[in-house]
N, C-alpha and C positions, 0 to 999 in steps of 0.2 A: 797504701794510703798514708800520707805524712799530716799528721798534724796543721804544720805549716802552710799546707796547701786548701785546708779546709777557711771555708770565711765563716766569723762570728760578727753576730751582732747584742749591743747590750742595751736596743732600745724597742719599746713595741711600736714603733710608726709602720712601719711596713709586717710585720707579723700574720699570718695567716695562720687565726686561731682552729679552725676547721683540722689543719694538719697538726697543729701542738696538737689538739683532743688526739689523735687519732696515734701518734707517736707515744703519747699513754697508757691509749688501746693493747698497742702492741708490745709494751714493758709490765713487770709487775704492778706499776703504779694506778692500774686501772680507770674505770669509767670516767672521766671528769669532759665537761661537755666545756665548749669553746666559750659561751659567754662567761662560765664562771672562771673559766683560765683566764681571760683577759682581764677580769676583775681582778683577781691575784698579782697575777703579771703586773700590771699597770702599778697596783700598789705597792709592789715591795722597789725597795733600794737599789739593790744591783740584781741582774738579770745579764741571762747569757744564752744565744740561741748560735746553734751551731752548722751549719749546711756544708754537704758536700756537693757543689754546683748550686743547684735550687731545690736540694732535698736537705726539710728538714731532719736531721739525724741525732744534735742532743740538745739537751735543755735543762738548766738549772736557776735558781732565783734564791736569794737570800732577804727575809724581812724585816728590817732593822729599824732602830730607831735613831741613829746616828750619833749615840755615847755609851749606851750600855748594854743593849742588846744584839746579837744579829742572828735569826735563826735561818738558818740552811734548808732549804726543801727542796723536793719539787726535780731532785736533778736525776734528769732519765736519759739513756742510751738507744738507739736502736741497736736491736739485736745484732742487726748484721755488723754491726761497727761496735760490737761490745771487745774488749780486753785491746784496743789498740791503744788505750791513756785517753780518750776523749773526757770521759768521765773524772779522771783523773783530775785534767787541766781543768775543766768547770771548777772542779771543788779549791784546785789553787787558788783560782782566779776569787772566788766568792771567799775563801780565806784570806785575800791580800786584802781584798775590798772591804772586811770584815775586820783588819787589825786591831783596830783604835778602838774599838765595842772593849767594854770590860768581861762580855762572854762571847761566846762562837759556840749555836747547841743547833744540834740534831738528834732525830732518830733515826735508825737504821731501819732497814728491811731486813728481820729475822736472818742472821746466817752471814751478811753483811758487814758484820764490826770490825773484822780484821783490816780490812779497806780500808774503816775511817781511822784505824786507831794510828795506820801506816802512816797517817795525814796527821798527826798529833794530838786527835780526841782520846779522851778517856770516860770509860764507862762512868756515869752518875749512879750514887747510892739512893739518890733520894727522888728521881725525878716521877711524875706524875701524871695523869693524864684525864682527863674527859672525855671522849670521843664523842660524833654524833652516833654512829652505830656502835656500842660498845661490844655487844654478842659478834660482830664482826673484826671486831679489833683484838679479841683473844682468840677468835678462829685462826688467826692470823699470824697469831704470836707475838703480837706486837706488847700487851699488858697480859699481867697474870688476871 
């Protein structure tokens, strides 16, 4: 499978959220049900869905505010199509789209970092968090 042969799309007109939820199911990124993805989706800036034929297989979204912020989320792989670059290229893609921001922030998935640092992020000293389940978010590893 080449890259190039795969079609992206970076709009939700056609999106079948039912398959986003369900290609979350099947990644670390867990439970998130379709109505609330399309609300996400629809609001952030740049978005990127990935098919091999008419399977959806990755997806990523950056939240931006279009001068100072752009935060990165949301970008998952199907398994079967993990370590070819698919994940890779989303993160290019939402880092070009992302230049002109004065920052470009994510969090990783515990175990993760080496990927993004490849990509030119570096670890924050200071960064911080809320979560709505917090008891789940240090199960997790995510916050001390």
């Amino acid at each position: 499978m080449k890259i190039e042969n795969l079609h992206w799309e970076s709009n939700t007109d056609n999106i079948d959220f039912e398959a986003l939820s369900h290609l979350y199911k099947i990644t670390p990124l867990g439970d998130k049900s379709a109505k609330n993805l399309e609300v996400v989706f629809k609001n952030s800036m740049f978005k990127y869905f990935v098919y091999d034929k008419k399977e959806l297989i990755g997806v990523g979204r950056a939240l931006a505010d279009g001068i100072d912020c752009s935060y990165i989320c949301d970008v998952a792989i199907d398994p079967k199509y993990q370590g070819m670059g698919i994940g890779k290229a989303i993160m290019e893609k939402l880092i070009e789209d992302s230049k002109e921001h004065q920052k470009i922030i994510l969090y990783s998935v515990p175990k993760k970092e080496k990927f993004y640092e490849k990509l030119g992020f570096s670890k924050m000293k200071t960064a911080m968090a809320i979560f709505q389940n917090q008891d789940r978010a240090k199960r997790h590893g995510i916050v001390e």
